[in-house]
Every structure is written in structure tokens, then in C-alpha cells.
C-alpha positions in Angstrom: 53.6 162.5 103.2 54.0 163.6 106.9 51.4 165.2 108.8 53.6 168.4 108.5 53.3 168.2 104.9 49.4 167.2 105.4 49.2 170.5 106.9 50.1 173.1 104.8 48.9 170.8 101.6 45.4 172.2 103.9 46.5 175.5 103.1 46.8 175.2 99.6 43.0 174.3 99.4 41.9 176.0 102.0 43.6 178.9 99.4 41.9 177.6 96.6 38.1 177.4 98.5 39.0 181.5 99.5 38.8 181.9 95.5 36.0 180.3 94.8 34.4 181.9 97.0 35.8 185.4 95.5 37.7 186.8 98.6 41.4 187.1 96.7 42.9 188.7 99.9 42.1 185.3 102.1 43.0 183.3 99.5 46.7 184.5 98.8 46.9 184.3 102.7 46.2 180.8 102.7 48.9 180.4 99.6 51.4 182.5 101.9 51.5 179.7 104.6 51.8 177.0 102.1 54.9 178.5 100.3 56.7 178.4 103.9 56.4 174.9 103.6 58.4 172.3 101.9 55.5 172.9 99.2 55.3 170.9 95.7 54.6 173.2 92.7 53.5 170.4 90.2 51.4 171.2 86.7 48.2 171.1 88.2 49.2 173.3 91.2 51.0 175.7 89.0 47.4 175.8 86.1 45.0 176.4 89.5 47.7 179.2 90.6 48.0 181.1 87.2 44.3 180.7 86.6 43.5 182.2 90.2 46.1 184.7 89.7 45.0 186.1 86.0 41.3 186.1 87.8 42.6 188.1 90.6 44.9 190.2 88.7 41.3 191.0 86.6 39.7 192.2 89.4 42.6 194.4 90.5 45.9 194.6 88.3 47.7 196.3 91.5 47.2 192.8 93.8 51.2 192.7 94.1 50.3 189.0 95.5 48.7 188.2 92.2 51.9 189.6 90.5 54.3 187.2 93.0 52.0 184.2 92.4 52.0 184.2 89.0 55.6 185.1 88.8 56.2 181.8 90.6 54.6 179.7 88.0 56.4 181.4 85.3 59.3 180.9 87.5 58.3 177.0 88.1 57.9 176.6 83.9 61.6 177.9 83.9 61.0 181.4 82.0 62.7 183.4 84.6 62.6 186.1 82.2 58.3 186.6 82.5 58.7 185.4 86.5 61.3 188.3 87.1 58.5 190.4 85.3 56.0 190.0 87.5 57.9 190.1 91.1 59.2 193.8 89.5 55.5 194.2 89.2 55.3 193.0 93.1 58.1 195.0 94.1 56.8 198.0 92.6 53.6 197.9 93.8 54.6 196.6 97.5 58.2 198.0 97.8 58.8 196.0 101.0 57.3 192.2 99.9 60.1 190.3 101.6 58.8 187.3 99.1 58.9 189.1 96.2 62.8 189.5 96.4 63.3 186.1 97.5 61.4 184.8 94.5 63.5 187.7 92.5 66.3 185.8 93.7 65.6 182.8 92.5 65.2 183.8 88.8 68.0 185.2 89.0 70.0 182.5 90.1 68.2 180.3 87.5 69.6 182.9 85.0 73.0 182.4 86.3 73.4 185.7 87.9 74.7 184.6 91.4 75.7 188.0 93.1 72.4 189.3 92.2 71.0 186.6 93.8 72.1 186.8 96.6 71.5 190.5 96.8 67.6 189.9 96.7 68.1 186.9 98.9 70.2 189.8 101.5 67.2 192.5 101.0 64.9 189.7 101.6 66.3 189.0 104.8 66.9 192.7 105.9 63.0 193.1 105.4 62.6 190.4 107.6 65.1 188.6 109.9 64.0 185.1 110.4 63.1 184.2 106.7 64.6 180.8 107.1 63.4 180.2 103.2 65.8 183.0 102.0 68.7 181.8 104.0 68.2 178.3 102.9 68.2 179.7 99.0 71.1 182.1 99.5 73.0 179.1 100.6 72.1 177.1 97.7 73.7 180.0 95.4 76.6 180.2 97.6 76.9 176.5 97.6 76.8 176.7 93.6 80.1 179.5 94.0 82.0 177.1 96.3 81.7 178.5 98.9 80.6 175.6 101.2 81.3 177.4 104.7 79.6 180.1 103.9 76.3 178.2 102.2 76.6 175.7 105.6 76.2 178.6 107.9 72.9 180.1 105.9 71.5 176.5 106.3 72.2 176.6 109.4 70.2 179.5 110.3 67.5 178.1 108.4 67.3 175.2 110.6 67.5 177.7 113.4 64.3 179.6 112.5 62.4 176.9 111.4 63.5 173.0 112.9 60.8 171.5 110.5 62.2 172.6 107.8 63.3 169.5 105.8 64.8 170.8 102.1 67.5 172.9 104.9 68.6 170.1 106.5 68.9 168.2 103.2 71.3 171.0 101.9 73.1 170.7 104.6 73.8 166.9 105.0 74.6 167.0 101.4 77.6 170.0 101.8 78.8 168.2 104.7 78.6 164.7 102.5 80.4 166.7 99.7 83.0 167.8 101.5 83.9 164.1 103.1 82.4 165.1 106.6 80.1 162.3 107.0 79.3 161.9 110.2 77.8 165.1 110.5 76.1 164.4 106.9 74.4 161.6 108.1 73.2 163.0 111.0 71.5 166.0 109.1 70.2 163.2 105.7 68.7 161.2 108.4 66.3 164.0 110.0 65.9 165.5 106.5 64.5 161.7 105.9 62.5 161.5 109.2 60.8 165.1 108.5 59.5 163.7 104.7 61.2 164.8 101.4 60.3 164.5 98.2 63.9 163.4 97.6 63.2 160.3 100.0 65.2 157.9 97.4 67.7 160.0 96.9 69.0 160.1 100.7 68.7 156.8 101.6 70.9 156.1 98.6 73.4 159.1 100.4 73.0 157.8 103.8 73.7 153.9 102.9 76.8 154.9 100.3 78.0 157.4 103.2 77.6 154.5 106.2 79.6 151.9 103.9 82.1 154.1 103.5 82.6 155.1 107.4 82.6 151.1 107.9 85.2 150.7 105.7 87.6 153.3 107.1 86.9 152.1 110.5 87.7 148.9 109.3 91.2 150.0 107.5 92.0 152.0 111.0 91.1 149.5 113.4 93.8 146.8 111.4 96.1 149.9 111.4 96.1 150.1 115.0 95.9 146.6 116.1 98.8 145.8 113.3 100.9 149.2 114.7 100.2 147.9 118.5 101.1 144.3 117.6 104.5 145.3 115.7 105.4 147.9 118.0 104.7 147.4 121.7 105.1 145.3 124.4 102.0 143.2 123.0 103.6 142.0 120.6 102.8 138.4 121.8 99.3 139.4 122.9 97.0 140.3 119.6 93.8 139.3 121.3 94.4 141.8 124.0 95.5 143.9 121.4 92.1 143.4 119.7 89.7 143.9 122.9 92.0 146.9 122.8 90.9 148.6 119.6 87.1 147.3 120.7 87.5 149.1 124.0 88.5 152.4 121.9 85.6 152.1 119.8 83.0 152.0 122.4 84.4 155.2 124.1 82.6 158.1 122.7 84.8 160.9 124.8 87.4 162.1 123.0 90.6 162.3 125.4 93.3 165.3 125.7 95.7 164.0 123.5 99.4 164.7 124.2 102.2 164.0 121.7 102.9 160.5 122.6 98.8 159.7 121.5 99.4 161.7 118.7 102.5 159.6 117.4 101.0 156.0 117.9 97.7 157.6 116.0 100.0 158.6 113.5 102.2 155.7 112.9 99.1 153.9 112.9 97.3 155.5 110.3 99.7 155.8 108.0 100.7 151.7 107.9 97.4 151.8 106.2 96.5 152.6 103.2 97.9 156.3 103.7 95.2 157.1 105.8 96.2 160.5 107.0 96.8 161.1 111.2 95.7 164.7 111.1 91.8 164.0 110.8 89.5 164.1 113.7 87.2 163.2 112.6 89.0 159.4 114.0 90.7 160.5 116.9 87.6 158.6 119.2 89.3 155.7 117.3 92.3 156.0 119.6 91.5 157.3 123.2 93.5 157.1 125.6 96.2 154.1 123.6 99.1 155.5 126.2 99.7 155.0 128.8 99.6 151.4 129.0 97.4 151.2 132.2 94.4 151.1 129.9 94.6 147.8 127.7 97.2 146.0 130.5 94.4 145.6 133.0 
């Protein structure tokens, strides 16, 4: 655990030494700050909170904090049902608790209900503008529907609002990794990995199956090229200067205005191998510059 993580785990005690010493209103405080985190609800968490909660609730049963906390346990044990209970309770009692609708819209989406779900997630967010946690969930949901533009651009703003915030840029690399983008996957795994996740494992395994399979295409496109520029051109007789050719391309990181002369060799290239389609460019850096011939007849 990070020293990020270190930090608000602080909170959560420093939230727990408030109750003990009977000042509720300090206490949830302290529990605010640790819910922005990356925090870890496990079973002895969740007993301390539900036991602090019921105590506080005791004292006062219109502590809509009390209500949200306790929903969240409820929420944590997976009886949406109860945890929807008690953020109405919230809501009710503190009409404009941005957290209890984001929390709301969580049960919800546990429940199934998407569009709901994102409509607490969207009046969470209209209550206040940079709640990078409610963005972040309201991708998940939108992420569930399929709709992975729309999720990428809510984790996105997450990231915006809050550049520590690790489980974002975990969604993210993983909708960029689903959808075959892995570059940009791998860029956002690896600083969800360098900020501490509790999914640690589970990215490295992403990262190392995404890496192989980038190797592997640049592999199958650097034979393409060199067996298109061997078969094709006037170096026909030349395949190491062919080969320092493709090396050369590979070192370039500018990507070149391509005209339609670039675009055929890419093309006729990528399809001698393996079918690998000429339209994506996400390989174009692959081929910089591969006419005129000035560049590999040096």
C-alpha cells in the first residue's frame, strides 16, 4: 500500500478515534475523506461502520450521514434493497447529499437498473461538478450498456479532477484494452499499477498479455514490409538494407503526412500478412516516410 493509500487509511481511524470519543459530526468527516479514496470496505471495516452508524443513528435518527454510512454497508453485503433504504433516508433528510445519490446509484446499478443509475450518478454531479467518484461510476454503468465512448469520456474526467485516482485509470486501460486499443491501454494499466490497486495481479497479467500481443503484430508487420519491399522494389537484391530499413521506421516516433503512394505500400504490405488490415493507425509509425526512396537508399 502506497503512501496515498496510507493516507486516507489515517482517515478511517482518525474517523473511528472521533467516535470513541462521542463527536459523530467529526467522525463522519473523517469517513467523508476516506470514501474519496480508492478505500477498501472489508468485514471488519464494514462491522466498525454499522456499529458506529446504529450508535450515531441512536443518538440522533435524522444524522443523514449515519443513514449514507450504513446504507453503504448494506450496500457492501449486496442487499441493495436495505442500502437504497437508508440513502432515501439521506436524501430525505439532506435533499442535496451529492453522496447519497451516488451511493443511490450504485444500488441501483447492482439491481440492474442502469438508466436509473445513471440518473443519480447525473444529480450527483449537478450537485457538485467535480465529483470525479460519480463520473468514474457512471462510466462503469455505461461501460456495462456498451457504450465504451461514452464510459471512456466519464473516466476521463475522473482522471481530470482527481490524477491520483487509481480504480479511473484502471477502467480506462481496461476499455481501451477491450476494445483492441492497446497502446493507450497500457499506458493508463501501467499508472493505475504505479498509483497502488487492489487489482495489482490482475494488471500485470493485462499489461504482459497486451505487450505480447503488440510484439507479435509488430513482428507479423515488420516481415510484411520487409517481404513487400524485398518482392516489390528496386531492393529486391538488398534485404539487409531492406532490414535496417524497417529498423529505421521503427525508431521514428513522428508520424509522417502520408500521401497515397505511403498509403499503397502500407497497404500491400499489410495485407501479404496474415490479413492484417492497412486502415489502422494505430501502425502507421511502422511505415514513415517508405517513399520516396531517398530515405533507406542513403
Amino acid at each position: 500500500m502506497n503512501w496515498f493509500s496510507n493516507l486516507f487509511k489515517n482517515w478511517f481511524e482518525k474517523g473511528n478515534d472521533w467516535f470513541d470519543k462521542g463527536d459523530f459530526s467529526k467522525a463522519f468527516e473523517c469517513y467523508e475523506k476516506w470514501l474519496d479514496a480508492n478505500y477498501i470496505l472489508d468485514e471488519i471495516a464494514s462491522k466498525i461502520i454499522l456499529a458506529n452508524s446504529n450508535k450515531a443513528l441512536k443518538a440522533n435518527s435524522n444524522d443523514a450521514k449515519a443513514w449514507l454510512f450504513k446504507g453503504i454497508v448494506y450496500e457492501k453485503q449486496e442487499d441493495y434493497s436495505k442500502a437504497i433504504e437508508c440513502y432515501d433516508k439521506a436524501i430525505d433528510l439532506k435533499p442535496k447529499y451529492e453522496r447519497a445519490y451516488n451511493y443511490k446509484g450504485n444500488s441501483l446499478f447492482g439491481l440492474g437498473k442502469h438508466k436509473e443509475a445513471i440518473e443519480y450518478y447525473d444529480k450527483a454531479i449537478a450537485l457538485r461538478s467535480d465529483y470525479a467518484t460519480a463520473y468514474n461510476n457512471k462510466g462503469v454503468v455505461l461501460d456495462d450498456l456498451g457504450y465504451d465512448n461514452e464510459a471512456i469520456k466519464c473516466y476521463k474526467k475522473a482522471v481530470s479532477i482527481n490524477n491520483k485516482f487509481s480504480a479511473a485509470y484502471l477502467n480506462l486501460g481496461q476499455s481501451y484494452y477491450s476494445m483492441g486499443e492497446l497502446e493507450k491501454g497500457i499506458v493508463y494499466l501501467e499508472k493505475a499499477l504505479q498509483l497502488g490497486n487492489k487489482n495489482s495481479k490482475e494488471i500485470r497479467e493485462m499489461l504482459n498479455e497486451a505487450r505480447n500481443v503488440l510484439k507479435e503484430k509488430e513482428e507479423n508487420i515488420r516481415k510484411g514490409i520487409k517481404k513487400w519491399l524485398i518482392e516489390n522494389t528496386t531492393m529486391s537484391n538488398q534485404p539487409i538494407r531492406a532490414d535496417r530499413f524497417v529498423n529505421n521506421m521503427r525508431k521514428t516516433s513522428t508520424k509522417c503526412h502520408w500521401n497515397d503512394t505511403h498509403k499503397n505500400v502500407y497497404t500491400a504490405s499489410m495485407n501479404s500478412v496474415h490479413g492484417i488490415s492497412g486502415d489502422n493507425e494505430s501502425y502507421y509509425y511502422l511505415c514513415l516516410d517508405c517513399y520516396p526512396y531517398h530515405f533507406w537508399t542513403e
